[in-house]
VOTIBA-420426 format. One record per atom (N, C-alpha, C): residue in three letters; atom name; x, y, z. Coordinates in Angstrom, 1 decimal, padded with zeros to 4 digits, always signed. Example, Ala and Ser with C-alpha at 12.3 -4.5 7.8 and 13.67 -1.06 7.14 Angstrom:
<pts>
@code=ALA site=N c1=+013.2 c2=-005.7 c3=+007.8
@code=ALA site=CA c1=+012.3 c2=-004.5 c3=+007.8
@code=ALA site=C c1=+013.2 c2=-003.3 c3=+007.8
@code=SER site=N c1=+012.8 c2=-002.2 c3=+007.1
@code=SER site=CA c1=+013.7 c2=-001.1 c3=+007.1
@code=SER site=C c1=+012.9 c2=+000.0 c3=+007.9
</pts>
This chain:
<pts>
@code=UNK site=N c1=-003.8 c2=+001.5 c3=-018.8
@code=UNK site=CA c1=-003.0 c2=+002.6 c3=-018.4
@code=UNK site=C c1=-002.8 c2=+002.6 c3=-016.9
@code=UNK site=N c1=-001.7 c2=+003.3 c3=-016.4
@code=UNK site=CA c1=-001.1 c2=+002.9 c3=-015.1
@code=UNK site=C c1=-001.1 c2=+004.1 c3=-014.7
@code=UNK site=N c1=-001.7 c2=+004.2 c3=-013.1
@code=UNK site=CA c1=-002.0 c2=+005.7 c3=-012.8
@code=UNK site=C c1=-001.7 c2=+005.8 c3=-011.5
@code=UNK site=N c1=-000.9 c2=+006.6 c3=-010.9
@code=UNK site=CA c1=-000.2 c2=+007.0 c3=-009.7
@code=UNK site=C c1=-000.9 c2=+008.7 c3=-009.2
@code=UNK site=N c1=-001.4 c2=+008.2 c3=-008.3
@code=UNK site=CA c1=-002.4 c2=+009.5 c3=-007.6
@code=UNK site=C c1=-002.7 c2=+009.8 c3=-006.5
@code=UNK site=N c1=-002.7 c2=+011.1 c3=-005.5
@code=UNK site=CA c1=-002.8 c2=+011.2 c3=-004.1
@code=UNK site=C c1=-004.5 c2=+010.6 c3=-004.0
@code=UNK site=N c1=-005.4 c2=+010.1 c3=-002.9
@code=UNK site=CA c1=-006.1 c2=+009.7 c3=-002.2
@code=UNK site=C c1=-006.3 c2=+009.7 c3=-001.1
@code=UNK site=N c1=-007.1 c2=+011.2 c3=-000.9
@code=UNK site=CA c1=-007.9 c2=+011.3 c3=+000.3
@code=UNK site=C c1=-006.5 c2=+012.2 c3=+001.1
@code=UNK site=N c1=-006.0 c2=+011.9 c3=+002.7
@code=UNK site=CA c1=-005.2 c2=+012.7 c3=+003.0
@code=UNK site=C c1=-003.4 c2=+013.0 c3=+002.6
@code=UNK site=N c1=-003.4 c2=+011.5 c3=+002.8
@code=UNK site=CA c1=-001.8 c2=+011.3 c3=+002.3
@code=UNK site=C c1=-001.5 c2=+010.1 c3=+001.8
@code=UNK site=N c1=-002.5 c2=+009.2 c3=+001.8
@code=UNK site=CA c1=-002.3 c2=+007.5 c3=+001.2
@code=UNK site=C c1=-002.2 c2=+008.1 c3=-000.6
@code=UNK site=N c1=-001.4 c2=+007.0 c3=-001.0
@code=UNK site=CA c1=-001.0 c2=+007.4 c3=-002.7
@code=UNK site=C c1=-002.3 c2=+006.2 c3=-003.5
@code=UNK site=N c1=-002.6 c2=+006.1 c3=-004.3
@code=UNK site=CA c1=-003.6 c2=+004.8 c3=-005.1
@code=UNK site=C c1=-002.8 c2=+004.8 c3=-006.3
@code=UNK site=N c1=-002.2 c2=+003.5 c3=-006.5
@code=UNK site=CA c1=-001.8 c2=+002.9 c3=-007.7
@code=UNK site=C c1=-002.7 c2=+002.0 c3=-008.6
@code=UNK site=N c1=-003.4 c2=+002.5 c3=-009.8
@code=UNK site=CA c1=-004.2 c2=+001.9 c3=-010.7
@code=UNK site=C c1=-003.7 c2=+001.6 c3=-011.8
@code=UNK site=N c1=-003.4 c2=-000.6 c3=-011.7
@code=UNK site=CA c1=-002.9 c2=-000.8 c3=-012.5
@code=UNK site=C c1=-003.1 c2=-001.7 c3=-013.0
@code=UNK site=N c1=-003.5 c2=-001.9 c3=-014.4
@code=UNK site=CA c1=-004.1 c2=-003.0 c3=-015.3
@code=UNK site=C c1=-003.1 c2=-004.0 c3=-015.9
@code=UNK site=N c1=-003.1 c2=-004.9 c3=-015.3
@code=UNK site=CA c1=-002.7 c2=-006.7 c3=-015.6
@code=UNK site=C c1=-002.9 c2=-006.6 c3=-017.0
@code=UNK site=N c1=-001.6 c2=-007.1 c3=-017.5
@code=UNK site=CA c1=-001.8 c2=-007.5 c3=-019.3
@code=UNK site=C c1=-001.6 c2=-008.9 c3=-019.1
@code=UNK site=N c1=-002.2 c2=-009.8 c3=-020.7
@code=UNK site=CA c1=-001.9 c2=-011.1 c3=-020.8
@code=UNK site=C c1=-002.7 c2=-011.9 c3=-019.9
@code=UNK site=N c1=-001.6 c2=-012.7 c3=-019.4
@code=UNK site=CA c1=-002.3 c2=-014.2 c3=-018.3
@code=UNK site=C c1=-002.4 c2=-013.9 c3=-017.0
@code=UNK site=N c1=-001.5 c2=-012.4 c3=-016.5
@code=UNK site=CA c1=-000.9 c2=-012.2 c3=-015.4
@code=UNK site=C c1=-002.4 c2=-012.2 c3=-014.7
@code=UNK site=N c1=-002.5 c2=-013.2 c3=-012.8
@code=UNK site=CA c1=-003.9 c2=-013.1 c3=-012.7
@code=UNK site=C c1=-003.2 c2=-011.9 c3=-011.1
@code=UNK site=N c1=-004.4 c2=-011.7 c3=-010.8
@code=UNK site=CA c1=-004.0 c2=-010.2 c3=-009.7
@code=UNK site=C c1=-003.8 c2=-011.0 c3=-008.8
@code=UNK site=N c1=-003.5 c2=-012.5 c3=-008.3
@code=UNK site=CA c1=-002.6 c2=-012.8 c3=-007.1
@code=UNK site=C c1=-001.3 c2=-012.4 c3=-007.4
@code=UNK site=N c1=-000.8 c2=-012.8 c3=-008.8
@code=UNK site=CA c1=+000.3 c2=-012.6 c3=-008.8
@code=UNK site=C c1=+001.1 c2=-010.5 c3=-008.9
@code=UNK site=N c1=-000.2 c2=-010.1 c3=-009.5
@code=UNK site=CA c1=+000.5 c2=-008.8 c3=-009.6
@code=UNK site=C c1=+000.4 c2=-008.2 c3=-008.0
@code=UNK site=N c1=-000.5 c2=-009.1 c3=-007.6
@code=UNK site=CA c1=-000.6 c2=-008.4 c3=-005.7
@code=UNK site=C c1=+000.7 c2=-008.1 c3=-005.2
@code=UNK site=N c1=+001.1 c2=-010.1 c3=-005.2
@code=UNK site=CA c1=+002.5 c2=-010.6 c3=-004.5
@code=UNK site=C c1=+003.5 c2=-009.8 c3=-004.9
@code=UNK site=N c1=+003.9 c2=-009.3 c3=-006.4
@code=UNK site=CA c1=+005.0 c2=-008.7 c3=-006.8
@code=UNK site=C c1=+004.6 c2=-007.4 c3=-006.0
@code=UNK site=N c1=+003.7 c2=-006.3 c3=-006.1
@code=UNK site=CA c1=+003.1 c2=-005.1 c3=-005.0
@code=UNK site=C c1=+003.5 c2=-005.2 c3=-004.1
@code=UNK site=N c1=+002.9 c2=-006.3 c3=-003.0
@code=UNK site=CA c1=+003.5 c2=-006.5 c3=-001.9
@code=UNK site=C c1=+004.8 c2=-006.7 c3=-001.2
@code=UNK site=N c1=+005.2 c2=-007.7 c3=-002.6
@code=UNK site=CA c1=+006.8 c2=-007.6 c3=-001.9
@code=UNK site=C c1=+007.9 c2=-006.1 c3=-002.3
@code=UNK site=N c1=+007.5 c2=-005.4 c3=-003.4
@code=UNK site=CA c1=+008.0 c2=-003.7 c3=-003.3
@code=UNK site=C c1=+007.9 c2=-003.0 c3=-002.6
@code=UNK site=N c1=+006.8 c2=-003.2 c3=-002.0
@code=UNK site=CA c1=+005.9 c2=-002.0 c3=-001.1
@code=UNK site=C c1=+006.3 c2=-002.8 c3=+000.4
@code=UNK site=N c1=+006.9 c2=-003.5 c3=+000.6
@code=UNK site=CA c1=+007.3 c2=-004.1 c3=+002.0
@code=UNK site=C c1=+009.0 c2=-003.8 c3=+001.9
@code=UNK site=N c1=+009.1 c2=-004.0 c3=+000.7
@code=UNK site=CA c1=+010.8 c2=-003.4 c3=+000.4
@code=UNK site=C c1=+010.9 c2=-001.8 c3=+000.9
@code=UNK site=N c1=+009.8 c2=-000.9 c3=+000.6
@code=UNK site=CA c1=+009.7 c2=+000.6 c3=+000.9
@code=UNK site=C c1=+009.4 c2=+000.7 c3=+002.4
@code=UNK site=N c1=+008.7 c2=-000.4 c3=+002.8
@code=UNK site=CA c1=+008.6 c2=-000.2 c3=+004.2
@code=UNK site=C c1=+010.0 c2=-000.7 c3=+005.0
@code=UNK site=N c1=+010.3 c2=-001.8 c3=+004.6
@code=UNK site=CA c1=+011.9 c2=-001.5 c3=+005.5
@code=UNK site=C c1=+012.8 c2=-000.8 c3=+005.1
@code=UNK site=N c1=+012.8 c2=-000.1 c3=+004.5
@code=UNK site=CA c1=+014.0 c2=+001.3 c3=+004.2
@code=UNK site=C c1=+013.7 c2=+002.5 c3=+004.7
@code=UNK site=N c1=+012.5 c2=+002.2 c3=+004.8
@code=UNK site=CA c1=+011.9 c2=+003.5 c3=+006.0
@code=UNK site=C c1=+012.4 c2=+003.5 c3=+007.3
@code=UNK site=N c1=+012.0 c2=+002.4 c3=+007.8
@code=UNK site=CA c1=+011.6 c2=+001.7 c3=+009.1
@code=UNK site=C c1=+013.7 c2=+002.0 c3=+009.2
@code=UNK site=N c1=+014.9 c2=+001.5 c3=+008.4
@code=UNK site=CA c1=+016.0 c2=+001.2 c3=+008.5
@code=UNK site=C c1=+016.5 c2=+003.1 c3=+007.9
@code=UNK site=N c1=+015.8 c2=+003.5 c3=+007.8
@code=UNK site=CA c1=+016.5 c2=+004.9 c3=+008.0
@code=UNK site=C c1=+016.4 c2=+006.1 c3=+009.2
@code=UNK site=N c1=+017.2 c2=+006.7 c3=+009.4
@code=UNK site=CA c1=+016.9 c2=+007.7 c3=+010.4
@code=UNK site=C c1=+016.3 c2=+009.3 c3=+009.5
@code=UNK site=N c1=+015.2 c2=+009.9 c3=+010.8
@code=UNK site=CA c1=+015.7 c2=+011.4 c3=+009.9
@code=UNK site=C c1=+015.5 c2=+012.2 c3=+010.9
@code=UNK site=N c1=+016.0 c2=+013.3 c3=+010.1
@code=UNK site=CA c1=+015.7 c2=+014.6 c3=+010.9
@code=UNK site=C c1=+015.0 c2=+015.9 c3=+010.7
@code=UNK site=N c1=+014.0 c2=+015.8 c3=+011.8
@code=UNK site=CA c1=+012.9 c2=+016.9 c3=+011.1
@code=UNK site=C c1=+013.6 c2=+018.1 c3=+011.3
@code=UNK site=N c1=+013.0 c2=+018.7 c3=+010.1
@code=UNK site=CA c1=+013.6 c2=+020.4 c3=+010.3
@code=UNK site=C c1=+013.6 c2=+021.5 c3=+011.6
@code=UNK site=N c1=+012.3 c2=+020.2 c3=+012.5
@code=UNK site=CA c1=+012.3 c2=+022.0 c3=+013.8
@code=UNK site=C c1=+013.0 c2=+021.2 c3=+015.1
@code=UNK site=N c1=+014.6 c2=+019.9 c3=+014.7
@code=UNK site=CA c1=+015.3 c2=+019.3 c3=+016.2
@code=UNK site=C c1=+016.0 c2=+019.0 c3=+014.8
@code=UNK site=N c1=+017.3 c2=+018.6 c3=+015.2
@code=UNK site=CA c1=+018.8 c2=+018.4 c3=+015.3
@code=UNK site=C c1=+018.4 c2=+016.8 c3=+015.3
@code=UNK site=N c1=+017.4 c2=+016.1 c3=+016.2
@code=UNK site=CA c1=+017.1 c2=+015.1 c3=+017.0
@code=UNK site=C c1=+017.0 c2=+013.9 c3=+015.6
@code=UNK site=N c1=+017.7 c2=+012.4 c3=+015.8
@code=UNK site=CA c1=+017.5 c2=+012.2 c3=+014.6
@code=UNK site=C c1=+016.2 c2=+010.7 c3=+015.1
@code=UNK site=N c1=+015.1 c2=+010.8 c3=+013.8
@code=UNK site=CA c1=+014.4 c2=+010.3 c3=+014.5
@code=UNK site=C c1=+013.6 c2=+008.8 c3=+013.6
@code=UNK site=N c1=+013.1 c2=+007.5 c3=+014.5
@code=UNK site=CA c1=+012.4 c2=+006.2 c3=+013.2
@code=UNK site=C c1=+011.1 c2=+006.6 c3=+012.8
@code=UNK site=N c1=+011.0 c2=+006.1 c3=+011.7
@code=UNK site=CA c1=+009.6 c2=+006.2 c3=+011.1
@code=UNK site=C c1=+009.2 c2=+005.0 c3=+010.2
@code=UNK site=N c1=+008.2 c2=+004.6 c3=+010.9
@code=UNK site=CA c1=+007.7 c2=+003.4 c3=+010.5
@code=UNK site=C c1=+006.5 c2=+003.6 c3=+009.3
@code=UNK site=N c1=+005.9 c2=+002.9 c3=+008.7
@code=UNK site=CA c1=+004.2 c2=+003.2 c3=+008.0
@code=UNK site=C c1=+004.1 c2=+001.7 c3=+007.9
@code=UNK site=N c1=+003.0 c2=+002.1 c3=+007.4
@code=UNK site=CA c1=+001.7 c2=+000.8 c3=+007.1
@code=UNK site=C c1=+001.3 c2=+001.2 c3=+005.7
@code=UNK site=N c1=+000.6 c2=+000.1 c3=+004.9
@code=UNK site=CA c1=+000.5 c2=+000.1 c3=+003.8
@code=UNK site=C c1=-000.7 c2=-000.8 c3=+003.5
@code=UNK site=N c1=-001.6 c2=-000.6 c3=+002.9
@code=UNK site=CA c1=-003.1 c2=-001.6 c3=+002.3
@code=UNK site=C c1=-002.7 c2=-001.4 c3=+001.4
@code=UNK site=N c1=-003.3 c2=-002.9 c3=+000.2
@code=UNK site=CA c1=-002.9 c2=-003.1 c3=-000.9
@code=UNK site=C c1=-004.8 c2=-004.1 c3=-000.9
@code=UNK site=N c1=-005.0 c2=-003.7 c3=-002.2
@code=UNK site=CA c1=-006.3 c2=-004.3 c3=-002.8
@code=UNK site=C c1=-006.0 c2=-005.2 c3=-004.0
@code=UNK site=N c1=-007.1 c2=-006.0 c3=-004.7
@code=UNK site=CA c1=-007.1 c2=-006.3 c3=-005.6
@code=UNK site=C c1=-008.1 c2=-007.2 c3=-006.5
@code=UNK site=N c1=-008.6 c2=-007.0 c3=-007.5
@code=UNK site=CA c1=-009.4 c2=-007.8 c3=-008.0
@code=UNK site=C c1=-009.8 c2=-008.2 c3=-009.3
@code=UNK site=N c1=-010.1 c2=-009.2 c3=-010.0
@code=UNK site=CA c1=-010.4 c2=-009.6 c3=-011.1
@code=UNK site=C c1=-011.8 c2=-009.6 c3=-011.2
@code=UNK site=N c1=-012.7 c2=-009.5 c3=-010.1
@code=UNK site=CA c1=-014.4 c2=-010.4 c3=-010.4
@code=UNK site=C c1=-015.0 c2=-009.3 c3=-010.9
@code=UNK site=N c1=-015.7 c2=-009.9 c3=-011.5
@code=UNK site=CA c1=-016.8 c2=-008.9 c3=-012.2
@code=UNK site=C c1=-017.6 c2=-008.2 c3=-011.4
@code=UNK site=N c1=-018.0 c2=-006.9 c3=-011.8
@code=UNK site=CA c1=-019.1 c2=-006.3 c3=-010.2
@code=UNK site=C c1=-018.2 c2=-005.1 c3=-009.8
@code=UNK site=N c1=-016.6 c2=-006.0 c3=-009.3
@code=UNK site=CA c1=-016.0 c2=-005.1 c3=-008.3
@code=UNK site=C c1=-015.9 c2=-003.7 c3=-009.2
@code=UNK site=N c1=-015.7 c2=-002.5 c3=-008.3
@code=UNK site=CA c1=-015.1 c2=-001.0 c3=-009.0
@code=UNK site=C c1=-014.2 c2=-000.8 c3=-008.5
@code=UNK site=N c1=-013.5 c2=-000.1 c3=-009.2
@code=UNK site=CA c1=-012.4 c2=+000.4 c3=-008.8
@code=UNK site=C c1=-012.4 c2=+001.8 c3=-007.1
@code=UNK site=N c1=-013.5 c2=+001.8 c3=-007.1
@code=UNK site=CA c1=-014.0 c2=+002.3 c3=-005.6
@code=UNK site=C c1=-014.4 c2=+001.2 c3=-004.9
@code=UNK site=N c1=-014.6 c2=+000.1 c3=-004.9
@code=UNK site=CA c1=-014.6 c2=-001.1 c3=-003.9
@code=UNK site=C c1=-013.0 c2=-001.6 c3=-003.6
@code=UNK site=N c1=-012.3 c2=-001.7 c3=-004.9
@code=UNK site=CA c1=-011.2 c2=-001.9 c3=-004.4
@code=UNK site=C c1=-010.1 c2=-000.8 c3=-003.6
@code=UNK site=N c1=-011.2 c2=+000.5 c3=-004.2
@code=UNK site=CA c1=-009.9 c2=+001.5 c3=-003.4
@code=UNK site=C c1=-010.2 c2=+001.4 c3=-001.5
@code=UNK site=N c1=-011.5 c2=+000.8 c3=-001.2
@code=UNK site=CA c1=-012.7 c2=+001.1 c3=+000.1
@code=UNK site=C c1=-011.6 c2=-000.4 c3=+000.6
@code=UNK site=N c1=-011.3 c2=-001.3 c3=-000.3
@code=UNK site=CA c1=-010.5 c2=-002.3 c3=+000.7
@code=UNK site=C c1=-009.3 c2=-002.3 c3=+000.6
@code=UNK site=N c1=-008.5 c2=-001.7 c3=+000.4
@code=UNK site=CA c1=-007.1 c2=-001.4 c3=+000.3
@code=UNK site=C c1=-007.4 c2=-000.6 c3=+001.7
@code=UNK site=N c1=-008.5 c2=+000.6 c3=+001.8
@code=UNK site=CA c1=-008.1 c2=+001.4 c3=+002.7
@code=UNK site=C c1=-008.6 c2=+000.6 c3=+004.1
@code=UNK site=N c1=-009.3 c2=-000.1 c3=+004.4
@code=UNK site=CA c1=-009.7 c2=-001.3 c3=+005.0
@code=UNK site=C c1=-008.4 c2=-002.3 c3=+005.4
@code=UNK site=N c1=-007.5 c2=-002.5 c3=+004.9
@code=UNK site=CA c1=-006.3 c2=-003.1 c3=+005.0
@code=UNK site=C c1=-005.4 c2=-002.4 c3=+005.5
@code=UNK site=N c1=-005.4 c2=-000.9 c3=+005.3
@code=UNK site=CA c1=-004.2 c2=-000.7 c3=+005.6
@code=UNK site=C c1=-004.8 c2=-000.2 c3=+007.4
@code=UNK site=N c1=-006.4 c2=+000.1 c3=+007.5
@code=UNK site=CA c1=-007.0 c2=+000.7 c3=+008.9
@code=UNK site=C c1=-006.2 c2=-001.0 c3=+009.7
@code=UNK site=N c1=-006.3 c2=-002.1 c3=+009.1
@code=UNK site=CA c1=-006.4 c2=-003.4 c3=+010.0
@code=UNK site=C c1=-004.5 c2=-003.6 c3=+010.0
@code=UNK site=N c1=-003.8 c2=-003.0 c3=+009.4
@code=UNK site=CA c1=-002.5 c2=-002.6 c3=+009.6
@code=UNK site=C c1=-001.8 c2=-001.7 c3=+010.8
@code=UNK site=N c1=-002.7 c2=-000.8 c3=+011.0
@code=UNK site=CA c1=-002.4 c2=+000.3 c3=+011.7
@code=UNK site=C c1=-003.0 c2=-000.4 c3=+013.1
@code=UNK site=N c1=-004.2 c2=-001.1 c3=+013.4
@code=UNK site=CA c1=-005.0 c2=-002.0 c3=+014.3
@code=UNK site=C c1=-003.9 c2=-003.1 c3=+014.9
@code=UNK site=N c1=-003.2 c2=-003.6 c3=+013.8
@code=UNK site=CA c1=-002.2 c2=-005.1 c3=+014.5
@code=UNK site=C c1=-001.1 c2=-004.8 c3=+014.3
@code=UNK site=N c1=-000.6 c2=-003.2 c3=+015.3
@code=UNK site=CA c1=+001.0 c2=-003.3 c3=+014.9
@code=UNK site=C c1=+001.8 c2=-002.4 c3=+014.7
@code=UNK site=N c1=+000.4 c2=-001.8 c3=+013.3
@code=UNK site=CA c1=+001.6 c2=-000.8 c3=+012.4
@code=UNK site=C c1=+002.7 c2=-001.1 c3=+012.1
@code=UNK site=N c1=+003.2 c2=-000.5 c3=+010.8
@code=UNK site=CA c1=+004.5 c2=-000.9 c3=+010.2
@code=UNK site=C c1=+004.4 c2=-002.2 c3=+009.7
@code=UNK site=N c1=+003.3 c2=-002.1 c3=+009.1
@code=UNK site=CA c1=+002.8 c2=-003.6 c3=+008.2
@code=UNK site=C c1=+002.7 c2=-003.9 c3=+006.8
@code=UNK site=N c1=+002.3 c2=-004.5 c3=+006.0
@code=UNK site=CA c1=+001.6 c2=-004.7 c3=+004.7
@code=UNK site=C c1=+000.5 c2=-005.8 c3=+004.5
@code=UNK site=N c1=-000.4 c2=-004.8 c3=+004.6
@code=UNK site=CA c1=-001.8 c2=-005.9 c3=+004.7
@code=UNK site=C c1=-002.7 c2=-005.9 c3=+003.4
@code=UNK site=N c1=-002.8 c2=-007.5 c3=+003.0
@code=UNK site=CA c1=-003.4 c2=-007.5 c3=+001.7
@code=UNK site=C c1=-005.0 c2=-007.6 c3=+001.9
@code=UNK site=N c1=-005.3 c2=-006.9 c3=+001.2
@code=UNK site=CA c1=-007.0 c2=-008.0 c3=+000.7
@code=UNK site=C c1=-007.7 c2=-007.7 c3=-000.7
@code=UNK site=N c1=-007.4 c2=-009.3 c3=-001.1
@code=UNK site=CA c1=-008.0 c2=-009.5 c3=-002.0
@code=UNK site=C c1=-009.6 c2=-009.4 c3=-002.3
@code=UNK site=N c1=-010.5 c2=-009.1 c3=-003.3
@code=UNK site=CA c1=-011.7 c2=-009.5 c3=-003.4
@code=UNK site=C c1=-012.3 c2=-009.2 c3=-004.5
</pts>
């Protein structure tokens, strides 16, 4: 089952189980390249907050986890997603940073 849920302040956790052969490099890559799609449409829109007229960019960052090995939990991989996305925010901001494990 595939589960979409707030985490912690404002980060969202998508929990989602690979059917078949699919191995989690590959379901990472397809994640990554969505979730880098969401970040340039952000980054390429303008807005305007409700308390200025003023119109304004907004960038984000994104960690993305993932794992097949035995051992890992689904709290180790939430602890390195969020670890990815800290090392996102560290080189840059306005990134998509993987880690696998």
């Amino acid at each position: 089952t595939d589960h979409l849920h707030p985490w912690g302040r404002s980060p969202q956790c998508v929990n989602y189980r690979a059917k078949g052969q699919t191995g989690v490099g590959d379901v990472i890559h397809v994640f990554q390249e969505i979730i880098d799609r969401i970040r340039k449409n952000i980054e390429e829109t303008l807005f305007t907050p409700s308390s200025t007229s003023t119109k304004v960019n907004v960038t984000v960052s994104f960690g993305i986890s993932g794992s097949n090995l035995e051992g890992v939990t689904l709290e180790d991989i939430i602890l390195n997603a969020d670890q990815a996305l800290y090392n996102a925010k560290a080189n840059g901001r306005n990134k998509v940073v993987v880690h696998l494990g």
